[in-house]
MDAnalysis code that builds the backbone (N, CA, C; Angstrom):
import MDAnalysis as mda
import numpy as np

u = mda.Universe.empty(714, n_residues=238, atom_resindex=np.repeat(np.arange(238), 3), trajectory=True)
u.add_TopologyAttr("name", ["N", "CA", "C"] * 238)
u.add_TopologyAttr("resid", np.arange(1, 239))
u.add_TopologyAttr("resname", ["UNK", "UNK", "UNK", "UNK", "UNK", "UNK", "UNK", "UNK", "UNK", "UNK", "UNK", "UNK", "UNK", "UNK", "UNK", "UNK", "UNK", "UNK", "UNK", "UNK", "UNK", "UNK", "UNK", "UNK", "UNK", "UNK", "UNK", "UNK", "UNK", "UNK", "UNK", "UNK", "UNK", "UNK", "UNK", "UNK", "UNK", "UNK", "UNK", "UNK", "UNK", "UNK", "UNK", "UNK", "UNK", "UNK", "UNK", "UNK", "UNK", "UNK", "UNK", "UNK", "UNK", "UNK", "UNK", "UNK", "UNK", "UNK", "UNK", "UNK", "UNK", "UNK", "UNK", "UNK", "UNK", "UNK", "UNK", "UNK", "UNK", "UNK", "UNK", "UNK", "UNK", "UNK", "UNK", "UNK", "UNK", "UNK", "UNK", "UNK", "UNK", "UNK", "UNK", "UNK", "UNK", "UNK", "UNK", "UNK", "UNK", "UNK", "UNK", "UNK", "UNK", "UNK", "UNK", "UNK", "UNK", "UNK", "UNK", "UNK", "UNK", "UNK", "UNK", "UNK", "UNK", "UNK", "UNK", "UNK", "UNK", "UNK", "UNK", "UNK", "UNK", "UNK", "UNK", "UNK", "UNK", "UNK", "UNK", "UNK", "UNK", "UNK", "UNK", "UNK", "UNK", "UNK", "UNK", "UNK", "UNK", "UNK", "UNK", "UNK", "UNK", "UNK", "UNK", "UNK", "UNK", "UNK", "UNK", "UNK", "UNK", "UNK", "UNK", "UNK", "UNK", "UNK", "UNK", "UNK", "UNK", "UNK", "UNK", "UNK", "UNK", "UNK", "UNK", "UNK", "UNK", "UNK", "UNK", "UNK", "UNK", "UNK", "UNK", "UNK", "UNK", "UNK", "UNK", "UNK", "UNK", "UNK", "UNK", "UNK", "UNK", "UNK", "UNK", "UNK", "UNK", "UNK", "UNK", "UNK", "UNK", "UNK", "UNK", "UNK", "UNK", "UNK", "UNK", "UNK", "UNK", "UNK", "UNK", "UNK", "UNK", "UNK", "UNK", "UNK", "UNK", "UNK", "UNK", "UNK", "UNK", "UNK", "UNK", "UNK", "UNK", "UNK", "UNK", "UNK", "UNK", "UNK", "UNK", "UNK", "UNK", "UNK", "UNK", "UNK", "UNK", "UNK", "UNK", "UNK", "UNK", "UNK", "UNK", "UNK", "UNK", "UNK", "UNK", "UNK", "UNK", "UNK", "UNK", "UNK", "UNK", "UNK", "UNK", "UNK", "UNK", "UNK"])
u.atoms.positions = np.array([
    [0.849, -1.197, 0.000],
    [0.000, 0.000, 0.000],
    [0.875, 1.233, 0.000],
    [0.521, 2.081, -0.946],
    [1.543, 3.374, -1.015],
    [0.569, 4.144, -0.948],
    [1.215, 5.363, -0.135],
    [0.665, 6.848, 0.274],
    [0.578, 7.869, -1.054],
    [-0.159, 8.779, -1.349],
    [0.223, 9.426, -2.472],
    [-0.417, 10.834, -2.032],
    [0.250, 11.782, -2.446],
    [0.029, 13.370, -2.697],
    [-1.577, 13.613, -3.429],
    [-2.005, 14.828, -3.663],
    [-3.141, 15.377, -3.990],
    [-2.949, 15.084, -5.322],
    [-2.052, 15.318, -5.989],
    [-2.217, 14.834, -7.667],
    [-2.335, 13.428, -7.757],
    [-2.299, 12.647, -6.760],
    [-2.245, 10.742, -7.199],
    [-1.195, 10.458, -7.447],
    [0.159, 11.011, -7.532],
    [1.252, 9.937, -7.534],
    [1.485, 9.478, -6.087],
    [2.338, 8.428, -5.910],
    [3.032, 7.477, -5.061],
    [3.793, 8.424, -4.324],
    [3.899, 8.814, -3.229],
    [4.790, 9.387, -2.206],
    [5.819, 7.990, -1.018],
    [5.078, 7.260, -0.633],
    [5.843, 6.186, 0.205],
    [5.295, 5.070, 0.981],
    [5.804, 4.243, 0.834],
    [5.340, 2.785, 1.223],
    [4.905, 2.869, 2.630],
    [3.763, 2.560, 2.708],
    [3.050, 2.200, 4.165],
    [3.908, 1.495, 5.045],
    [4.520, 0.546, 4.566],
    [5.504, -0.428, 5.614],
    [6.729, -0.145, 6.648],
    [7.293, 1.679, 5.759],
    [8.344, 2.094, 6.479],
    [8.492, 2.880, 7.503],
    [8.821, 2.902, 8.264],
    [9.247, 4.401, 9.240],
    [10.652, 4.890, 9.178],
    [10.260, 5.786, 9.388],
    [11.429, 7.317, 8.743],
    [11.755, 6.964, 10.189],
    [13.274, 7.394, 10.192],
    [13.563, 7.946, 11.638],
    [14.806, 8.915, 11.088],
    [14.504, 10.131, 12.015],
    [15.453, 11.130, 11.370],
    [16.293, 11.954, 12.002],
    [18.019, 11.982, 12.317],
    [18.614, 12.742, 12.962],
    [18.230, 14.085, 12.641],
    [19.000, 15.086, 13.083],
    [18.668, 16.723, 13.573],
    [19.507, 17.513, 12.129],
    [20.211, 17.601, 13.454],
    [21.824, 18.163, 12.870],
    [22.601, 17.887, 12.215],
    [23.035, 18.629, 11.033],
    [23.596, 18.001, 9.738],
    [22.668, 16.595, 8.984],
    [21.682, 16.814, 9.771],
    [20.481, 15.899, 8.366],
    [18.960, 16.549, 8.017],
    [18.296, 16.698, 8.906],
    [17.387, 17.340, 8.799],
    [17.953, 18.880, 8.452],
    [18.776, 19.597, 9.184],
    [19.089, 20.775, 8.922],
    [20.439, 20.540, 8.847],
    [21.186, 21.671, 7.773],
    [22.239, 21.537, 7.312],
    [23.103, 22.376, 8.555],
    [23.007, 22.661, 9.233],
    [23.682, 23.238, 10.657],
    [23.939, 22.405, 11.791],
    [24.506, 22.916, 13.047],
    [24.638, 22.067, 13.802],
    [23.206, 23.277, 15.284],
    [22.352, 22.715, 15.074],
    [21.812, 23.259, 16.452],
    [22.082, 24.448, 17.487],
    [23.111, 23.364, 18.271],
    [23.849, 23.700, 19.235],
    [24.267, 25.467, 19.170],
    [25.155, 25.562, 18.346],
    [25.152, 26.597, 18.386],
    [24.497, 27.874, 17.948],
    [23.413, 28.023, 17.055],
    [22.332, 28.743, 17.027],
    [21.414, 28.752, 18.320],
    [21.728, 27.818, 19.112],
    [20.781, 27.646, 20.408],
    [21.932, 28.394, 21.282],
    [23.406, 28.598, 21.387],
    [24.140, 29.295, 22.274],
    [24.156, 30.806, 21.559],
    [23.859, 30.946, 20.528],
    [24.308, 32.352, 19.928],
    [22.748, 33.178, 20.678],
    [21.843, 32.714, 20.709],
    [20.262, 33.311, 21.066],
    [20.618, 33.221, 22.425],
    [21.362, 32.622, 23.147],
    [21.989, 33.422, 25.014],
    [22.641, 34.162, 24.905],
    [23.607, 34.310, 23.698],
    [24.785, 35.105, 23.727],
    [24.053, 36.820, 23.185],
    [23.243, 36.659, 22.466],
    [22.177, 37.692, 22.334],
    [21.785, 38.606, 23.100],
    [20.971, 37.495, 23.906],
    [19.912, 37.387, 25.277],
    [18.253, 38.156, 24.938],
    [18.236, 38.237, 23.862],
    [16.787, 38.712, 22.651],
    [15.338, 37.477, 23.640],
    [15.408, 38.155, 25.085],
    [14.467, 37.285, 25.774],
    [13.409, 38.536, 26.006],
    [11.920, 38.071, 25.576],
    [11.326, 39.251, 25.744],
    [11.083, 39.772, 27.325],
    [11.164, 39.004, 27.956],
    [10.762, 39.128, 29.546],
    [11.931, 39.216, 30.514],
    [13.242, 39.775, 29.884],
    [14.431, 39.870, 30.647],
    [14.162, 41.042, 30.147],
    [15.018, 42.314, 32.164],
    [15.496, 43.111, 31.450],
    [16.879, 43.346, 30.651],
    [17.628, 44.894, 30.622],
    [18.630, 44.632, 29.961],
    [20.081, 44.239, 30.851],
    [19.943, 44.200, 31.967],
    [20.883, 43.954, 32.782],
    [21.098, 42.378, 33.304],
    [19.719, 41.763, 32.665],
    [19.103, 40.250, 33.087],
    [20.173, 39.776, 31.954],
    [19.985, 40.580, 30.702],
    [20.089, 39.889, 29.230],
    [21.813, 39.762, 29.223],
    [21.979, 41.145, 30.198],
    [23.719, 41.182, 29.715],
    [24.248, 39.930, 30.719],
    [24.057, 39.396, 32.387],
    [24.433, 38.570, 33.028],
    [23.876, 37.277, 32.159],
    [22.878, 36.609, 31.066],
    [22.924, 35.779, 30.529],
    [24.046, 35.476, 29.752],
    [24.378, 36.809, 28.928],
    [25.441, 36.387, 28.010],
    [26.821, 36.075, 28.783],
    [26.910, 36.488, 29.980],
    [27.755, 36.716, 30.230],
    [28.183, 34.868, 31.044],
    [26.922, 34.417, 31.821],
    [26.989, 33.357, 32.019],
    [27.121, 32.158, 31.169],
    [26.986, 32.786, 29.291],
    [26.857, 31.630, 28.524],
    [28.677, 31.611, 27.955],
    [29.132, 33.265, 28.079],
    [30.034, 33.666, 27.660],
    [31.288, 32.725, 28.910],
    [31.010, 32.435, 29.992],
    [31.840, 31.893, 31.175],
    [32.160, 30.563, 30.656],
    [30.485, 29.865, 30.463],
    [30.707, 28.175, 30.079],
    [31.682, 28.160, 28.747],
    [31.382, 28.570, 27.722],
    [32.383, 28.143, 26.777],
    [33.579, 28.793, 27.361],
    [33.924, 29.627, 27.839],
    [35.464, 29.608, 28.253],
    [35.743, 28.636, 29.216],
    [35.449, 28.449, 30.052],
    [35.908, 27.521, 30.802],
    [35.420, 25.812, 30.153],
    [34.851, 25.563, 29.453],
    [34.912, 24.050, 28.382],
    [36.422, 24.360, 27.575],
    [36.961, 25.005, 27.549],
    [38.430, 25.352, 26.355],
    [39.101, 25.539, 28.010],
    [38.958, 26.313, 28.434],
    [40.328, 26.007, 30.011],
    [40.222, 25.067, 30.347],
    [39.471, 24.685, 31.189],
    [38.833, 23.253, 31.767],
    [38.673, 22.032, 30.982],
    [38.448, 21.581, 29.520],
    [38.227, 20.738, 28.727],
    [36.812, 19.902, 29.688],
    [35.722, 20.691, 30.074],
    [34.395, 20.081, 30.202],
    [34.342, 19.337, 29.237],
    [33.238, 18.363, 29.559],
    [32.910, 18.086, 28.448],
    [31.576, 18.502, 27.908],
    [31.468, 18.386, 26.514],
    [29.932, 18.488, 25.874],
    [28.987, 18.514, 26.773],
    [29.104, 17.310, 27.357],
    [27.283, 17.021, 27.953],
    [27.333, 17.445, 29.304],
    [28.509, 18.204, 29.864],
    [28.029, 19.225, 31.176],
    [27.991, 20.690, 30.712],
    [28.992, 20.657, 29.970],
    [28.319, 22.457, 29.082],
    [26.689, 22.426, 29.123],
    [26.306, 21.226, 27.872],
    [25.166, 21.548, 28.027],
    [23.970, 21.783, 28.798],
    [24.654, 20.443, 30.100],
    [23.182, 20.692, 31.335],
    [23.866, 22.321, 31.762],
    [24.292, 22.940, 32.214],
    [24.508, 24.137, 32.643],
    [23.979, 24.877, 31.371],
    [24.209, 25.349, 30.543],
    [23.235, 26.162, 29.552],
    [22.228, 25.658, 29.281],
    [21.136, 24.211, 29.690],
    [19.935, 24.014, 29.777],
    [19.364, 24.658, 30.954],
    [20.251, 25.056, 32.382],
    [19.798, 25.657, 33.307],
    [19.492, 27.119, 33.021],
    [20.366, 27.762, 32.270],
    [20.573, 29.292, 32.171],
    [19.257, 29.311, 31.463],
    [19.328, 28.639, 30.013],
    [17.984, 28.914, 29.436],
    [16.697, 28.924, 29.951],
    [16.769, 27.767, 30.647],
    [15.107, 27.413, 31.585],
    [15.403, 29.066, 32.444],
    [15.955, 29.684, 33.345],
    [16.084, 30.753, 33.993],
    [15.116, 31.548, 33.052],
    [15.864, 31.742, 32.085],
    [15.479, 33.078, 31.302],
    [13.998, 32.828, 30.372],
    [14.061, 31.486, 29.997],
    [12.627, 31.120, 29.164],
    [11.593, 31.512, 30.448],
    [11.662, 31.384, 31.459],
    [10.353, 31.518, 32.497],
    [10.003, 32.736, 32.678],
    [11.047, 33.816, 32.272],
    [11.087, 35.213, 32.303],
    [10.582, 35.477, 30.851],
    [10.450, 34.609, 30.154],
    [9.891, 35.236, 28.674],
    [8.622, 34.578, 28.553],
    [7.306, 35.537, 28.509],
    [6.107, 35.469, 28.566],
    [5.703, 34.903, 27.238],
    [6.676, 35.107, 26.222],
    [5.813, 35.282, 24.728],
    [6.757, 34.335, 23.883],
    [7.470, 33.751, 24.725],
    [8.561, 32.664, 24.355],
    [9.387, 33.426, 22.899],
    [9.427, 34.530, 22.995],
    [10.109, 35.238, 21.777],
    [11.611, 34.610, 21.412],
    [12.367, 34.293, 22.369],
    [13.823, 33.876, 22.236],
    [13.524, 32.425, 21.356],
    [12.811, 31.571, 21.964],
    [12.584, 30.101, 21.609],
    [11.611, 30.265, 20.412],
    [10.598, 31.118, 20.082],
    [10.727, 31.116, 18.699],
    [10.857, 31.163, 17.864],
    [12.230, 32.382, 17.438],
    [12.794, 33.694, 17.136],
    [13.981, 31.902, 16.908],
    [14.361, 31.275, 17.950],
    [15.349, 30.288, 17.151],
    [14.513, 28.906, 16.497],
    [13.698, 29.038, 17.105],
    [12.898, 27.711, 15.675],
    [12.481, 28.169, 14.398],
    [12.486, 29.568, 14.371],
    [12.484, 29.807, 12.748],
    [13.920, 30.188, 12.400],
    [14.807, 30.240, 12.968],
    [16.349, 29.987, 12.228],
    [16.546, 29.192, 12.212],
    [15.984, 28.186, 13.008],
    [16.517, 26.479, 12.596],
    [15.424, 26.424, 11.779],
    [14.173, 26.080, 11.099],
    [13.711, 25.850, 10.248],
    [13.907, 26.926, 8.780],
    [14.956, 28.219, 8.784],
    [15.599, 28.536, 7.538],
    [16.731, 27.808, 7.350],
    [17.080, 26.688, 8.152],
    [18.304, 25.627, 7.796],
    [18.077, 24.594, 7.193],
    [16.697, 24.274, 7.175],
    [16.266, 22.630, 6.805],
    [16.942, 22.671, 5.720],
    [17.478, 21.674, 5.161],
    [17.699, 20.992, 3.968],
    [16.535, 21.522, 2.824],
    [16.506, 21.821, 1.803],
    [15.809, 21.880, 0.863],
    [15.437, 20.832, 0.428],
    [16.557, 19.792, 0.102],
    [15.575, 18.621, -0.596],
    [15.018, 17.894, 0.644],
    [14.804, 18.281, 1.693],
    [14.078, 16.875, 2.782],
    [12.313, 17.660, 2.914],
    [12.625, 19.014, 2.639],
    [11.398, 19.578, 2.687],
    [10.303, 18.706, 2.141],
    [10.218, 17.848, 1.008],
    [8.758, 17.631, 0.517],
    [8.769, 15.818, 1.600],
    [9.626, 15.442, 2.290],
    [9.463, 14.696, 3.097],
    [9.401, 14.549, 4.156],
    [9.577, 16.501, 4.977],
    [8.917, 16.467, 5.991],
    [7.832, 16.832, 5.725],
    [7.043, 17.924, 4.577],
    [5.423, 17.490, 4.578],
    [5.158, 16.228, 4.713],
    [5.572, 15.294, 3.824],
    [4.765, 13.763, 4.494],
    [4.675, 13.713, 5.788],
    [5.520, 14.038, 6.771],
    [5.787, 13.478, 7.878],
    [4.707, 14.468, 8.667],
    [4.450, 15.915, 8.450],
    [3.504, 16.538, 8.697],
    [2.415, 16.402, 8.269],
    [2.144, 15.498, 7.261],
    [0.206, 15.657, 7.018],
    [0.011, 14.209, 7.771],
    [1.285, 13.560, 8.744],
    [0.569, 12.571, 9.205],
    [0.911, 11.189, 8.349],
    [1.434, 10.820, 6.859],
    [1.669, 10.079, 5.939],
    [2.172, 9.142, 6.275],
    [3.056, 9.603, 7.069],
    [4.254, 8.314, 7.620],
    [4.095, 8.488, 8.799],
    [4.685, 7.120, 9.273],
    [5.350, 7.101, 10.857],
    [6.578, 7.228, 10.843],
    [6.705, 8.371, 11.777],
    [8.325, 9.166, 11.952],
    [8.878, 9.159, 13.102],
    [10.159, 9.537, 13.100],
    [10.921, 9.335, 14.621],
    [11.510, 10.329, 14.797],
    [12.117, 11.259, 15.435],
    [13.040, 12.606, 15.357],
    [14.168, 12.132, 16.397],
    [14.949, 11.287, 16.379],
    [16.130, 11.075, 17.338],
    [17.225, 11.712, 17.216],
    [17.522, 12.353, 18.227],
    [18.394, 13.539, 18.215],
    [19.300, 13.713, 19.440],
    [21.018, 14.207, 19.159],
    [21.670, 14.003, 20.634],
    [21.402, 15.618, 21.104],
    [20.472, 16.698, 20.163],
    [20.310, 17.762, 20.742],
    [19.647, 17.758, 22.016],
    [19.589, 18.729, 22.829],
    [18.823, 18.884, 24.156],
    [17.628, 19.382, 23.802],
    [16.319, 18.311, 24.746],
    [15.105, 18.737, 24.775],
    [14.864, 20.003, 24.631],
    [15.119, 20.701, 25.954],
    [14.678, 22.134, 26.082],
    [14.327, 22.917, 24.758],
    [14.854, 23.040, 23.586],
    [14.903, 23.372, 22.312],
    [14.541, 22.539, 21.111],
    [15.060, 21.045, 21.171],
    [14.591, 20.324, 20.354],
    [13.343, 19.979, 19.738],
    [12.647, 19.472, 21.478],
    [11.918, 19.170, 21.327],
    [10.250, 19.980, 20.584],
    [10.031, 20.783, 21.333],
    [9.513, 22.044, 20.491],
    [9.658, 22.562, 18.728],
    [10.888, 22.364, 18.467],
    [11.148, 22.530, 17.401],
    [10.334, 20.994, 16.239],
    [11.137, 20.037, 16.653],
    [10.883, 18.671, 16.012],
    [8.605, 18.751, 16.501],
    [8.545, 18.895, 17.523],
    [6.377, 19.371, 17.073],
    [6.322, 20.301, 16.092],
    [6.934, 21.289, 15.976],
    [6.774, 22.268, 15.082],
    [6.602, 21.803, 13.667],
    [7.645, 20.917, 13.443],
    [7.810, 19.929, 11.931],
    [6.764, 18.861, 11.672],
    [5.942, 18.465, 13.028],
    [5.040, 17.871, 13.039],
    [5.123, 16.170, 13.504],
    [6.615, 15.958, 14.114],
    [6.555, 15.048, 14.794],
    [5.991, 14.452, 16.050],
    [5.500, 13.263, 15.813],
    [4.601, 12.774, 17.002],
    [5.736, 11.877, 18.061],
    [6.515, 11.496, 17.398],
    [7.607, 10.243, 18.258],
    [8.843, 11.128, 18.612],
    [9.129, 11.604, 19.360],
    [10.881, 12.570, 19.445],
    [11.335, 12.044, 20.982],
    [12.751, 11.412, 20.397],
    [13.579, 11.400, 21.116],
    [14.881, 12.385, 21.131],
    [15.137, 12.849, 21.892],
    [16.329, 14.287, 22.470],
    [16.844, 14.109, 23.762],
    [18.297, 14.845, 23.526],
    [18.976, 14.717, 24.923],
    [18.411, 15.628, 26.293],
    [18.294, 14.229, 27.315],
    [17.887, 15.758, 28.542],
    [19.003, 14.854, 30.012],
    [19.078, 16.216, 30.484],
    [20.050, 15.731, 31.862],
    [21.521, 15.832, 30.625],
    [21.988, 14.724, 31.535],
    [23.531, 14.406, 31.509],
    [23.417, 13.181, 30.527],
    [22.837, 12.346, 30.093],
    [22.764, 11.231, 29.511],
    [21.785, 11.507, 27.823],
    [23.483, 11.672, 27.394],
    [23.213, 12.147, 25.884],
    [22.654, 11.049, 24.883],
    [21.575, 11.173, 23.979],
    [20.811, 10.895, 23.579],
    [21.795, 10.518, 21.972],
    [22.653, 9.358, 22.135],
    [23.872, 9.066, 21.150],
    [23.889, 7.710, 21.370],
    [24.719, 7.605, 20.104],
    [25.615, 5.653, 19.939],
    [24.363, 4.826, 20.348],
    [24.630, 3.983, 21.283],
    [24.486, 3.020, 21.634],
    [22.866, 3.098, 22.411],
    [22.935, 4.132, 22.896],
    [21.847, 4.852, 24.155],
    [20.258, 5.101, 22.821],
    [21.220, 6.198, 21.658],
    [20.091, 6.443, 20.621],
    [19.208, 5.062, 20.136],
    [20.187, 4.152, 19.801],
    [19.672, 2.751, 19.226],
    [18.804, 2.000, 20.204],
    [19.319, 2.194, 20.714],
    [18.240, 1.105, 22.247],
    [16.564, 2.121, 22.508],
    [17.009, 3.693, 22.755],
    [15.942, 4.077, 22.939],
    [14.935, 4.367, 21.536],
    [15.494, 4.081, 19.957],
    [14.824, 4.439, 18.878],
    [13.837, 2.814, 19.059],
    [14.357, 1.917, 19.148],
    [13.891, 0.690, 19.058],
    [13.220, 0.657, 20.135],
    [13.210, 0.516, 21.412],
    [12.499, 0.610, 22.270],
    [11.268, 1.163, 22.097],
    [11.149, 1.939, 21.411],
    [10.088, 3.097, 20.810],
    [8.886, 2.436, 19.966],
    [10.017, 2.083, 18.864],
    [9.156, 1.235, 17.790],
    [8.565, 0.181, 18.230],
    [9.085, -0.422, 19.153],
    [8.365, -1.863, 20.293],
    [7.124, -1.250, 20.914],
    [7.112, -0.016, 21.336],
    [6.380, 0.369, 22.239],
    [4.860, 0.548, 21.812],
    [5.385, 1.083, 20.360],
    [4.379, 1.887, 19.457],
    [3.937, 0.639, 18.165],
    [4.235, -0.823, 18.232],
    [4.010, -1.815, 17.550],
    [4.478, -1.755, 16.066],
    [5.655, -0.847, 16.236],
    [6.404, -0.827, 14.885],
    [7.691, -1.398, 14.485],
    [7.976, -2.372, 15.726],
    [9.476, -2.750, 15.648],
    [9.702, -4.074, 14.166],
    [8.584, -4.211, 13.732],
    [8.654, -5.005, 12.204],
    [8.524, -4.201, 10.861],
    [8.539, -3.018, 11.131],
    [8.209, -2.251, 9.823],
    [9.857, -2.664, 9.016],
    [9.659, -1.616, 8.264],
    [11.047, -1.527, 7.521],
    [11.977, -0.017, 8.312],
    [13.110, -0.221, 8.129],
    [13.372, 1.529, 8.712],
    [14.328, 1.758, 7.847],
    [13.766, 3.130, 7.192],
    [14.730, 4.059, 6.950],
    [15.281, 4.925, 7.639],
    [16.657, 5.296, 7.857],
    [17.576, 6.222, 8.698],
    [18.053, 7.195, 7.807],
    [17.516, 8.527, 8.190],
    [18.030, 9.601, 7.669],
    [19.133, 10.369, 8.799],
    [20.465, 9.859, 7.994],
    [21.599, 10.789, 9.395],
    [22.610, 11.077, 8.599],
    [23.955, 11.911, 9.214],
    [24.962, 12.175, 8.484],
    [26.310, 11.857, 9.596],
    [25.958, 11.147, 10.585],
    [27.144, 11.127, 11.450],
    [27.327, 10.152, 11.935],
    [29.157, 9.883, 11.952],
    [29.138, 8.167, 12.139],
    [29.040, 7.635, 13.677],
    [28.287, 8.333, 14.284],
    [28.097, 8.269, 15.714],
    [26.736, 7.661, 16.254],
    [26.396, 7.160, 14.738],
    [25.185, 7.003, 14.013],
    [25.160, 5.421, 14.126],
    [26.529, 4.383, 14.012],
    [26.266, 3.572, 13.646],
    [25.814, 2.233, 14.403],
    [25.393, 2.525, 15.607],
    [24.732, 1.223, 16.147],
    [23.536, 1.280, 15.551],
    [22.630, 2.681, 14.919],
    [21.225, 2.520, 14.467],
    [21.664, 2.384, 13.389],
    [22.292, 2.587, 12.568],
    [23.277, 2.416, 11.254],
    [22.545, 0.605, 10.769],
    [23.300, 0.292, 11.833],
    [23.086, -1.339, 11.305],
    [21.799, -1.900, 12.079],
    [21.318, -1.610, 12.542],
    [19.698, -1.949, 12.722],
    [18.690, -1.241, 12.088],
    [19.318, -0.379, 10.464],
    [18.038, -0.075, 9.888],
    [18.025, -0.903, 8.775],
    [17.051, -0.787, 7.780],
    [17.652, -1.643, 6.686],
    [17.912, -0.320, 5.010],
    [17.720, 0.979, 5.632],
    [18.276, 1.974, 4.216],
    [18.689, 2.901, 5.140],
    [19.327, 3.505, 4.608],
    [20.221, 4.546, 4.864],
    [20.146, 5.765, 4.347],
    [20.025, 7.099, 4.380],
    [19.811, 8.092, 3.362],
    [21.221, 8.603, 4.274],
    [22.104, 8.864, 3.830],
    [23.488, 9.428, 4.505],
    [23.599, 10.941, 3.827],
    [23.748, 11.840, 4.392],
    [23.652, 13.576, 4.707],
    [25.035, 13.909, 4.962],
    [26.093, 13.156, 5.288],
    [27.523, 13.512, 5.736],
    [28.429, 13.689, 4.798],
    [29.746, 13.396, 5.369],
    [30.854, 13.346, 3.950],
    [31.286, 11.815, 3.573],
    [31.051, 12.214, 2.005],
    [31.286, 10.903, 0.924],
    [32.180, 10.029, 1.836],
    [33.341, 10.301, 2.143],
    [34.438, 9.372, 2.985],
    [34.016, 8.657, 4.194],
    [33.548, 9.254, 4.920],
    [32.762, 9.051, 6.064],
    [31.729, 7.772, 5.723],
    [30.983, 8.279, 5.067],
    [30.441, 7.254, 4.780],
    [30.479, 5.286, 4.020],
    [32.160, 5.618, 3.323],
    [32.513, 4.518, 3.302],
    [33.105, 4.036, 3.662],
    [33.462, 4.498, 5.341],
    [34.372, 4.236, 6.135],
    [32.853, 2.829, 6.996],
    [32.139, 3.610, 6.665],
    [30.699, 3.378, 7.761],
    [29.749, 1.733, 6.667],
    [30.201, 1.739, 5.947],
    [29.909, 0.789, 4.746],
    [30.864, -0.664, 5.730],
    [31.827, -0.573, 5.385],
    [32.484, -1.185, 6.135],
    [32.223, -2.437, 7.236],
    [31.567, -1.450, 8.108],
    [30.974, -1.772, 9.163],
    [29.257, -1.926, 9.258],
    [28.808, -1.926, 8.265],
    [27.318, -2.622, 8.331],
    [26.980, -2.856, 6.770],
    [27.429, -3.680, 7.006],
    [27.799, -4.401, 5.379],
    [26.564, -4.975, 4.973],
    [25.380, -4.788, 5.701],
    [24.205, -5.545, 5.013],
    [22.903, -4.271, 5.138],
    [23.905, -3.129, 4.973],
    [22.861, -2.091, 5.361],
    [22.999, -1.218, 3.685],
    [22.231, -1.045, 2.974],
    [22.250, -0.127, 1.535],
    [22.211, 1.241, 2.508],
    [23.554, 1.890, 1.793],
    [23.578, 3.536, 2.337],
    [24.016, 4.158, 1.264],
    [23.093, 5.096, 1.287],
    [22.912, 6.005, -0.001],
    [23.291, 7.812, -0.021],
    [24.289, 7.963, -0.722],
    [24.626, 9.158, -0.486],
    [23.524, 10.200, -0.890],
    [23.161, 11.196, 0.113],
    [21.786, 12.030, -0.408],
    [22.083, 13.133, -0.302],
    [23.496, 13.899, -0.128],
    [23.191, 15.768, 0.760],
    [22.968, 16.089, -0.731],
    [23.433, 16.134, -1.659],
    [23.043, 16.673, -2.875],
    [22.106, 16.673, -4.036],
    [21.329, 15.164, -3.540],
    [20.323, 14.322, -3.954],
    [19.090, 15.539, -4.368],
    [18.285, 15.755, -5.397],
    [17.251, 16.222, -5.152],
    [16.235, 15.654, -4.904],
    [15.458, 16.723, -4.027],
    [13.967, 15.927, -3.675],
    [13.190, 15.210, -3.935],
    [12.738, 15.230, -5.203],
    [12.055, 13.868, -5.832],
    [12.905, 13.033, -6.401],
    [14.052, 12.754, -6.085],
    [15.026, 11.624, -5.744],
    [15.036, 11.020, -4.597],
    [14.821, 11.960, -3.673],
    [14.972, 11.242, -2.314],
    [13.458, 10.062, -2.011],
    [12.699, 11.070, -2.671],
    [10.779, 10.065, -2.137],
    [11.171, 8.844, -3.183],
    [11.242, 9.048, -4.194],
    [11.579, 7.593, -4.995],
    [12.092, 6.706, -4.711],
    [13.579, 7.278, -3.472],
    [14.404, 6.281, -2.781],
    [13.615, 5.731, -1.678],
    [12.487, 6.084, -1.323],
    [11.571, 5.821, -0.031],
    [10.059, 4.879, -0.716],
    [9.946, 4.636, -2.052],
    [9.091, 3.826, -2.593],
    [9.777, 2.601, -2.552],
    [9.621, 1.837, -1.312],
    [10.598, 0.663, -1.622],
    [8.944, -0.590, -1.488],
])
């Protein structure tokens, strides 16, 4: 059974679920830092200006001290998930947090656009697994119209080994762990879900990716960042 658009062609096989990284796949950016540049701002409608300058200044501390200190990633981030929650409770009209979901949605990929409408009129069953942090993610990935999102929260980053267990876990949960899965990602950090999907739409660099061949040798991975759009749904009529 195939899904099809308002004109009657074929858009995508009933049998599959999409599951789709963030950063550098869905959007050609990395998150993260469009989510630190909007503290470094401090464009919070419900701070004043002395609120806005001690934000930057607290976001301006953590990255220096992650380069003195060599923090790592995933305590930077719970500490700038704290600063933000501070200042989001002070913003009535969530201006900061929406003001960055429409700069992350002027990043999407162009060609994934006519396959996140599918994923927004409801067409498919989709996944949004992501090592970004809730606080931002998540909001964003409803916005696109996802119903299933997994994102990093706390200290226990939403990656490797952790992503694969909790994407599947999911699909068990939700009586989809027999479908087919397609994986839309670009990073080889990717590859425990790598080899538990059975297609691949790969968003990264050419090399990378046949480094990643290698190692899930019974998985078809298909180079797509340059792919156009009605290339990509054709690759999803399986």
């Amino acid at each position: 059974m195939s899904f099809a658009d308002s004109s009657g062609r074929s858009t995508l096989k009933a049998a599959a679920v999409l599951i789709f990284d963030l950063d550098g796949t869905i959007l050609s950016v990395n998150s993260f830092h469009f989510w630190v540049l909007t503290m470094l701002i401090g464009r919070f409608g419900g701070l004043s200006y002395g609120e806005r300058i001690v934000l930057s200044l607290r976001t301006i501390r953590t990255l220096v001290e992650r380069k003195l200190f060599r923090k790592s990633h995933s305590a930077i981030r719970q500490y700038l998930q704290g600063a933000w929650m501070d200042a989001l409770e002070k913003d009535a009209g969530q201006a900061a947090l929406l003001r960055l979901h429409e700069g992350l949605r002027n990043r999407i990929r162009p060609n994934l656009r006519n396959v996140l409408d599918i994923v927004a009129e409801g067409k498919a069953d989709a996944v949004l697994a992501t090592a970004a942090a809730g606080v931002y993610a998540e909001g964003f990935a409803l916005s696109l119209g996802f119903r299933h999102i997994l994102t990093t929260d706390g200290l226990s980053e939403n990656s490797g080994e952790k992503k694969r267990d909790r994407v599947l876990s999911l699909l068990a949960d939700q009586g989809l762990q027999h479908r087919t899965r397609i994986f839309f990602t670009d990073h080889e950090d990717d590859l425990p879900l790598i080899r538990e999907s059975h297609l691949v739409l790969w968003f990264g660099k050419y090399e990378d990716m046949q480094r990643i061949r290698k190692y899930a040798l019974d998985v078809e991975i298909i180079p797509c960042a340059h792919l156009p759009g009605n290339e990509i749904i054709r690759l999803l009529e399986i």
